[in-house]
DRENVOVEX-578745 format. One record per residue (C-alpha): x, y, z. Coordinates in steps of 0.001 Angstrom, whole numbers, padded with zeros to 6 digits, always signed. Example, Ala and Ser with C-alpha at 12.3 -4.5 7.8 and 13.67 -1.06 7.14 Angstrom:
BEGIN
+012300-004500+007800+013670-001060+007140
// end
This chain:
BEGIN
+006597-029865-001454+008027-032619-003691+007450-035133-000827+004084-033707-000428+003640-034727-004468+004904-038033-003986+002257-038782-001200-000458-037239-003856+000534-039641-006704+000890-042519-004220-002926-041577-002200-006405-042822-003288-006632-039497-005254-004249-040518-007219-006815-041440-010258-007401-037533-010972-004717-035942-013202-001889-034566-011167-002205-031498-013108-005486-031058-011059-004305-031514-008027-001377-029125-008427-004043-026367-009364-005834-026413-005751-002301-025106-004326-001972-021555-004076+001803-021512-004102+003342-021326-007513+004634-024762-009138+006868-025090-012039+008402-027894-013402+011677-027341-015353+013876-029208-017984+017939-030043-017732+018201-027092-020083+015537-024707-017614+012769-024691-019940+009531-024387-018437+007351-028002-018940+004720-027050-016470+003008-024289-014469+000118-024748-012395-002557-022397-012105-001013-019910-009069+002506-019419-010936+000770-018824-013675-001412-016247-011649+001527-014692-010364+003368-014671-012973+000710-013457-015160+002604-015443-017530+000091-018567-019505+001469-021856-019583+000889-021908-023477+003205-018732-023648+005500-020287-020951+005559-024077-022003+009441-025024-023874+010663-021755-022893+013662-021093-020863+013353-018709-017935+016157-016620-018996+013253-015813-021812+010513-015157-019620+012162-012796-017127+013514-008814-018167+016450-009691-015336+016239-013491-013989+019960-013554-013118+019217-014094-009636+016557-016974-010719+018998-019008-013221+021812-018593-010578+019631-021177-007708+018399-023310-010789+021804-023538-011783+023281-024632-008404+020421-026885-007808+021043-028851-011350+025121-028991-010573+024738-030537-007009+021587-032544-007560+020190-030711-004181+016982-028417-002892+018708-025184-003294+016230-022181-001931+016268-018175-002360+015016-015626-000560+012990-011873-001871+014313-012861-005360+012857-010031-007445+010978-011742-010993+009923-009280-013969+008148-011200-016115+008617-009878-019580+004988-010048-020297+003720-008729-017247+001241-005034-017855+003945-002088-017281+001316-001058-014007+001888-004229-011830+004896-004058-009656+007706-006936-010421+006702-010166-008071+008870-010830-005152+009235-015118-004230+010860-016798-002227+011851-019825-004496+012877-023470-003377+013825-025983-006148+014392-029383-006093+015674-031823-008367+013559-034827-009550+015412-037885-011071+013355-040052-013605+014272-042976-015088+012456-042024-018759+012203-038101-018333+015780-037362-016846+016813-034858-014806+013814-032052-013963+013749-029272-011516+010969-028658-009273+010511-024838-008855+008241-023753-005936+007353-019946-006069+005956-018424-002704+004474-014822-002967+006674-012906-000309+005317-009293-000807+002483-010081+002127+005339-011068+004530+007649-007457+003174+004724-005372+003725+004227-006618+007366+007765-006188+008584+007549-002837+007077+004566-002001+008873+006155-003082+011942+009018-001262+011611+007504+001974+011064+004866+001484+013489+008226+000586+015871+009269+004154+015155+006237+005556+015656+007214+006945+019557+010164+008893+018590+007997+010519+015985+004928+011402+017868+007626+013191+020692+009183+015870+017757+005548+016533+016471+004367+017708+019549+007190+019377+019816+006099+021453+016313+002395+021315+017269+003181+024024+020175+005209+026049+017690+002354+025986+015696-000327+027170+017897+000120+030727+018697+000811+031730+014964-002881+029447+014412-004465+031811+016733-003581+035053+015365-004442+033792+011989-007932+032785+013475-008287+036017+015066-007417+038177+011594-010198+036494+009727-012766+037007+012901-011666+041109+012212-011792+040581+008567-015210+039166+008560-016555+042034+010620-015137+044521+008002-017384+042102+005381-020437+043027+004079-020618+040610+001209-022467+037035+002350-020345+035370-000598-017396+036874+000765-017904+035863+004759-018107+031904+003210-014010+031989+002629-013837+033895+006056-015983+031256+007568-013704+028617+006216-010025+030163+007615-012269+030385+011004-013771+026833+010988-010572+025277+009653-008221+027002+012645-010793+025854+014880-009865+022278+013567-006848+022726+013797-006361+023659+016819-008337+020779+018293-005810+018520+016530-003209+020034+017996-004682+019884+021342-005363+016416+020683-000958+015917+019656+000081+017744+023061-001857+015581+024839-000561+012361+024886-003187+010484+027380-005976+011855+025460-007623+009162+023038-009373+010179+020317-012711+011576+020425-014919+008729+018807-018054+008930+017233-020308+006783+014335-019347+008230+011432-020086+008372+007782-016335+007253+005932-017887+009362+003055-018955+012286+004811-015283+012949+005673-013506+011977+002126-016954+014148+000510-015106+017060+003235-011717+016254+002011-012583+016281-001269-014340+020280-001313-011412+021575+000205-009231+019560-002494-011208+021318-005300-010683+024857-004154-007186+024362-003798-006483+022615-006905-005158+024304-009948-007220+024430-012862-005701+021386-014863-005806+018789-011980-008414+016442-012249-010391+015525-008627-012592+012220-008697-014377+010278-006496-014918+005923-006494-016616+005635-003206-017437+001881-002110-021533+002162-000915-021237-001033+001123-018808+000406+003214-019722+001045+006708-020219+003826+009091-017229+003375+011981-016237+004923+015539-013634+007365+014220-011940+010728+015600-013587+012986+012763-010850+015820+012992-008076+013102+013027-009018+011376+010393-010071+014441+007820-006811+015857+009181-004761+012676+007612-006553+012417+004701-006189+016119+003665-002210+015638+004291-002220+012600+002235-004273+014385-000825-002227+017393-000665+000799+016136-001151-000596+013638-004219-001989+017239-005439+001596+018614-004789+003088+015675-006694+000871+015752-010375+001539+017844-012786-001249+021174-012766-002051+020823-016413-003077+017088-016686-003068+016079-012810-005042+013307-012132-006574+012360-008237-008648+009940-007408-010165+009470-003898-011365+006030-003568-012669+003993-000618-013110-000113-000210-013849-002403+002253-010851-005223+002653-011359-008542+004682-008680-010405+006780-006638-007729+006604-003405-007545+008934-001918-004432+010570+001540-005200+011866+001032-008595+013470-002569-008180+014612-005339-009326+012092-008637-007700+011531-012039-008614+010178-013070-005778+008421-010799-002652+007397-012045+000575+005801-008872+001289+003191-009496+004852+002277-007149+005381-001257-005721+008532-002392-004284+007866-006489-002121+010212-007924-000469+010069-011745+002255+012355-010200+006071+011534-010603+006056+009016-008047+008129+008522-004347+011752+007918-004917+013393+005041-004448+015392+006215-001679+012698+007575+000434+010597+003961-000007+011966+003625+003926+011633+006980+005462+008994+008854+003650+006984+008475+006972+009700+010005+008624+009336+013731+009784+011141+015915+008338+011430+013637+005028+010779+014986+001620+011348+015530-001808+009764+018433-002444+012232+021695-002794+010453+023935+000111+008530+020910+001581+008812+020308+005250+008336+016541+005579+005443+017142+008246+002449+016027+006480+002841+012073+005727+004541+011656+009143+001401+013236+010866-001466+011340+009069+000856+008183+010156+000512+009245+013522-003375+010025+013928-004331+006568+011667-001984+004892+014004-004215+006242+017226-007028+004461+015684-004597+001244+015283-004809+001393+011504-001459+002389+009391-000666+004559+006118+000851+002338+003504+001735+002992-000196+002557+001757-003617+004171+003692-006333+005735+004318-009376+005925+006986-011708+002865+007616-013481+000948+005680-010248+000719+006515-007025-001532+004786-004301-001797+006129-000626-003820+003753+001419-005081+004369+004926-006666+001581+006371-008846+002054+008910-010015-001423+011124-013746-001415+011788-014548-003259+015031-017048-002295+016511-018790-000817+012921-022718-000854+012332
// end
C-alpha cells in the first residue's frame, strides 16, 4: 500500500490533494507520529472506526481504543525495527463507538515512512476482516452439517408416533366440540401435526428435495408471526418491519415456516415476559456470499430479540444439536432450522449481545419473479 502511494504522488494525478485520493480506498488508512498519535485518517478508517478525524487528529491510539494493547504492541515493533510489521483478527474498541455496534475486527499492516522534514511516521493500513470470519464460520458449520442431519433423523422417528396420537386426541376432542370458537384451537393442534409430520417425512428422507413452490416471503413470516402471538406471554412485544420490494421465491413452505418458528421461539424463550421485545423483519441483500458461493439476490429473513443474549461459549456450537442454554431446553430447534435453510442452500447466521439479538436466515433467490 505505501508503494501503491508512492506511484499516486509520482502519476499524472498527482495535482489533486493526496488526501483525495486516499478517500476513494475502501481500506482504512492512518498515518501515525513517532509518539503514535494519529495525523491522518482517510475516509474508510474513519468509517470503520466511527471515530472523526477532528476527534482523532494529535491523539494517541492508546486514547482512542477501550483495550488497544494488541494495536500499540505491532506499532511498537514496527517503530523499533524500522520494518512493515502486520497483525492478524486484532480486535479494536473504539472508545467512541455507540454501545450497539460490535468492536471492529482488522487485520492491520504498518509501515514505516522516513522523511527528511517530517521524521519518522507510521503508515497504518486497517482491513475489515469480519466478512472473511463470517465466511469460514459459515463453512465450518455448513462442513458439519452431515453429521447433524444423521442424529436428527434419528429424533424425527422418535418423534412421530407420539405426533400421531396427539393428532388423533384432538380429531376425538373436536368431535366431542360443539362450540365453532372452540373447534378453531382444535383445528390448529390438527393442521399443525399435519405439518409436522410432513417435515418429518421430509428429515427421514434423505433423497427427497424440498417441495418448491412461488411463494409469498410474507405470507409465511405473517404465519409465523399468528402463532408467535398466541404463544407469547402478555408482556412480550411481537412486531413486524417487512421489506415490500422483496420478492416472491421457490421455497419448501413447511420447511421454511418450520425454521422460522424455531428461530422465533427460542428469541421468545430468551426475552424477558414483562418487557420482551421481537421483531420479525425481512430485507433484500445483494452480492451476498453463502460459504464460498456468491449470490445475486438473498431474501435475509431477521428475527430481533432484546433477550439476554447467546453466550460466549456457545458463539461456535449453538447450531449444534443438542446445544443450549436454556435449563430444560433440548438444543433441537436452532440445529433444525440450520438444516432445512441449508436444503434450500441458504444458512442461519447471528449476531448478539445482551440487550440485542439478531437471527438471520438468508434465503438466495435464483430463480425469483
Amino acid at each position: 500500500m505505501a508503494m501503491e502511494i508512492e506511484r499516486l504522488a509520482a502519476s499524472p494525478l498527482s495535482h489533486f490533494d493526496p488526501a483525495e485520493l486516499l478517500d476513494v480506498l475502501s481500506t482504512g488508512i492512518v498515518m501515525l507520529d513517532s509518539h503514535l498519535c494519529v495525523v491522518y485518517a482517510n475516509v474508510g478508517a474513519q468509517d470503520l472506526l466511527a471515530i472523526g478525524l477532528n476527534t482523532a487528529r494529535g491523539r494517541p491510539t492508546s486514547e482512542l481504543f477501550a483495550d488497544s494493547q494488541a494495536l500499540d504492541l505491532i506499532l511498537r515493533r514496527s517503530l523499533e525495527r524500522n520494518e512493515t510489521c502486520s497483525g492478524h483478527e486484532v480486535l479494536l474498541k473504539p472508545i467512541g463507538m455507540v454501545a450497539s455496534r460490535e468492536p471492529v475486527v482488522v487485520d492491520v499492516t504498518v509501515t514505516p515512512l522516513e522523511g527528511q522534514v517530517t521524521g519518522t511516521h507510521l503508515l497504518l493500513e486497517l482491513a475489515d476482516a469480519r466478512t472473511r470470519q463470517r465466511i469460514a464460520r459459515e463453512s465450518e458449520t455448513l462442513a458439519r452439517l452431515h453429521g447433524n442431519r444423521l442424529m436428527m433423523r434419528q429424533l424425527a422417528h422418535e418423534i412421530k408416533n407420539p405426533l400421531g396420537g396427539l393428532r388423533g386426541a384432538a380429531q376425538l376432542l373436536d368431535r366431542e366440540l360443539h362450540d365453532g370458537a372452540l373447534k378453531e384451537y382444535t383445528a390448529v393442534i390438527i393442521n399443525e401435526a399435519d405439518r409436522l409430520r410432513a417435515l418429518l417425512d421430509s428429515m427421514l428422507s434423505p433423497s427427497r428435495l424440498p417441495q418448491k413452490s412461488m411463494l409469498n416471503i410474507h405470507e409465511l413470516c405473517e404465519h409465523v408471526f399468528h402463532l408467535l402471538r398466541s404463544e407469547a406471554a402478555e408482556g412480550v412485544l411481537i412486531e413486524r418491519d417487512y421489506d415490500p420490494s422483496l420478492p416472491s421465491a421457490l421455497l419448501d413452505r413447511n420447511e421454511v415456516i418450520q425454521a422460522l418458528l424455531n428461530v422465533a421461539r427460542n428469541a421468545m424463550q430468551a426475552v424477558n415476559p414483562a418487557g420482551g421485545h421481537i421483531i420479525l423483519r425481512t430485507r433484500a441483500r445483494s452480492n451476498i456470499s453463502i460459504g464460498a458461493v456468491r449470490h445475486r439476490l438473498v431474501a435475509d429473513i431477521q428475527v430481533e430479540d432484546n433477550g439476554h443474549g447467546v453466550p460466549p461459549e456457545l458463539y461456535r456450537s449453538v447450531f449444534y444439536p443438542l446445544v443450549t442454554s436454556r435449563p430444560g431446553g433440548t438444543g433441537l430447534g436452532l440445529a433444525v432450522a440450520q438444516d432445512l435453510i441449508s436444503r434450500h442452500r441458504g444458512i442461519v447466521e447471528f449476531e448478539s449481545q445482551p440487550g440485542r439479538t439478531v437471527f438471520s436466515l438468508l434465503l438466495p433467490l435464483e430463480g425469483t419473479e
